[in-house]
C-alpha positions as CSV (number, residue, x, y, z in Angstrom):
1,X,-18.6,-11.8,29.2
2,X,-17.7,-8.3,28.1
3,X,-20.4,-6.4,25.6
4,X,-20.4,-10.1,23.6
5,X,-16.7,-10.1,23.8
6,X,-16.6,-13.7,24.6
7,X,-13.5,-15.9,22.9
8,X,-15.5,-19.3,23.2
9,X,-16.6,-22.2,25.3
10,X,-14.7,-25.3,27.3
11,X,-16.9,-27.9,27.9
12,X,-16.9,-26.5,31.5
13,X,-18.9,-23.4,30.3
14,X,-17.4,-20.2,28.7
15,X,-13.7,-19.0,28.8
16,X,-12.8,-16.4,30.0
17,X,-11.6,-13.4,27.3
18,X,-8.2,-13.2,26.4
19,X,-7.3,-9.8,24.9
20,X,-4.0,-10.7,23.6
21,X,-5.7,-14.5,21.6
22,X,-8.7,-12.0,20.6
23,X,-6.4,-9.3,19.2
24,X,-4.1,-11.7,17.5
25,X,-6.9,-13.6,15.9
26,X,-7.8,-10.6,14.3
27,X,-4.3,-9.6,12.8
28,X,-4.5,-12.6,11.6
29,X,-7.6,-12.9,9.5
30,X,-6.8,-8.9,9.0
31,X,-3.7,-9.7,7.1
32,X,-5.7,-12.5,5.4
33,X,-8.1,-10.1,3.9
34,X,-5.2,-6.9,2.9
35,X,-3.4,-9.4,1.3
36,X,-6.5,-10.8,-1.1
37,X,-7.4,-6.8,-1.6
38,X,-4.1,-5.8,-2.4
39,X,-3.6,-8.8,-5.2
40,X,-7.4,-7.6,-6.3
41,X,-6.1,-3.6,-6.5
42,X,-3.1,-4.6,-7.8
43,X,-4.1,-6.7,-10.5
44,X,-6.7,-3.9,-11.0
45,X,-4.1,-1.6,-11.5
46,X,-2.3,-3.8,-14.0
47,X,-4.9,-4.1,-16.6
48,X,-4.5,-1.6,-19.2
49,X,-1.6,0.1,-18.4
50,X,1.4,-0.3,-20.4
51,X,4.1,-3.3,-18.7
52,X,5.5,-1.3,-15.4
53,X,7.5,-2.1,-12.5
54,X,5.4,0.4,-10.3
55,X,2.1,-2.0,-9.1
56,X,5.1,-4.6,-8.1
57,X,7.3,-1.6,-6.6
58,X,3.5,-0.5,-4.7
59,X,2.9,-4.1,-3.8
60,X,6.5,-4.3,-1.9
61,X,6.3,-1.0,0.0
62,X,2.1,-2.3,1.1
63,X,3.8,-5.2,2.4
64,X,6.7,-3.7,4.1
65,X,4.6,-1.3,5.6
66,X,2.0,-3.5,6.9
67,X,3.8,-6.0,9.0
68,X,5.3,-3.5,11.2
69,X,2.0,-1.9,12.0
70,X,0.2,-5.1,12.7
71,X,3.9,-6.3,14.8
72,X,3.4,-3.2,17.1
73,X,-0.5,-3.4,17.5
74,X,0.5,-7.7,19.1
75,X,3.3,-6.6,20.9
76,X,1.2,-4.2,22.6
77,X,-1.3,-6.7,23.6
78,X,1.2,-9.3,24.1
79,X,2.8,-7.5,26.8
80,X,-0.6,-7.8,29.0
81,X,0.1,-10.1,31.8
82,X,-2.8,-13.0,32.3
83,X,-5.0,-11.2,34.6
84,X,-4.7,-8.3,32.5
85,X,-5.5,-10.2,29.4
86,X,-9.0,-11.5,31.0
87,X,-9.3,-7.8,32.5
88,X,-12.7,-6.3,30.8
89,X,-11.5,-2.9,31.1
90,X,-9.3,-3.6,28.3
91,X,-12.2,-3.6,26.1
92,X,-12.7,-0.1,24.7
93,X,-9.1,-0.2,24.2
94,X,-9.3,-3.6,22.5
95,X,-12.3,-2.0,20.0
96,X,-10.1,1.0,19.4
97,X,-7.2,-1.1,18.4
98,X,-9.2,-3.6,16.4
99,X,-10.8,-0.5,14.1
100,X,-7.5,0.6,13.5
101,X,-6.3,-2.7,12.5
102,X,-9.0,-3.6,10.2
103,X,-8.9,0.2,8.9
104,X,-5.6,-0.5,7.7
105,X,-6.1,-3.9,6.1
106,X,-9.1,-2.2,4.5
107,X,-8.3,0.9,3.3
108,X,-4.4,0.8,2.6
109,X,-4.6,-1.4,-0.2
110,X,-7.1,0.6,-2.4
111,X,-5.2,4.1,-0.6
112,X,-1.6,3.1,-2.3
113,X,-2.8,1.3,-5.4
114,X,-4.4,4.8,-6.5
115,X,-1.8,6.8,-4.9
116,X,1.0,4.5,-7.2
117,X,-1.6,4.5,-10.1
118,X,-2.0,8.4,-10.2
119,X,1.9,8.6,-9.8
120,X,1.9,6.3,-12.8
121,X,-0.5,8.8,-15.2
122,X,1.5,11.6,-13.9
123,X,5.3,10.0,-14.8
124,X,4.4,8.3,-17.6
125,X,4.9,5.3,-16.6
């Protein structure tokens, strides 16, 4: 076990880690939790403005820019080969990579929703 890094247990005792599971796991519920933020700042941004394409248009582009990001941040890890996967060196790596992911899922949704909001005062839109 690295620093509490440890994926689970087999009735055998604990597994050992797996980078590329741990790392994927977290896209996942990372993406689970940008998507409900970005329908809550969205929706946010809808509610008293006049009728406007531009929370949709800002709801496309946060969705086209996440995937790639979170693509590139598995494939990376994906391309670990098994002993490296179980390799505890990886881990400071592994926590860099995590904060930026949940960064991201975090802070782009309310970051574009005001950047497309301001761009809507500004146009008129």
């Amino acid at each position: 076990m690295v620093e509490g890094f440890r994926i689970g247990r087999s009735a055998g005792g604990e597994r050992p880690i797996d980078w590329r599971k741990s790392m994927s796991d977290n896209i996942a519920y990372a993406l689970l939790v940008y998507t409900a933020l970005q329908i809550f700042a969205t929706l946010g941004a809808l509610k008293g403005h006049k009728s406007s394409i531009l929370p949709y248009f800002a709801l496309v582009i946060l969705v086209a820019a996440i995937i790639p990001a979170c693509r590139r941040f598995e494939q990376r890890w994906n391309r670990l080969t098994d002993e490296q996967a179980a390799d505890p060196g990886y881990a400071a790596a592994y926590r860099r990579d995590r904060l930026w992911v949940w960064a991201l899922a975090l802070g782009l949704p309310f970051a574009l929703t005001a950047l497309f909001t301001l761009l809507s005062r500004i146009l008129g839109v």
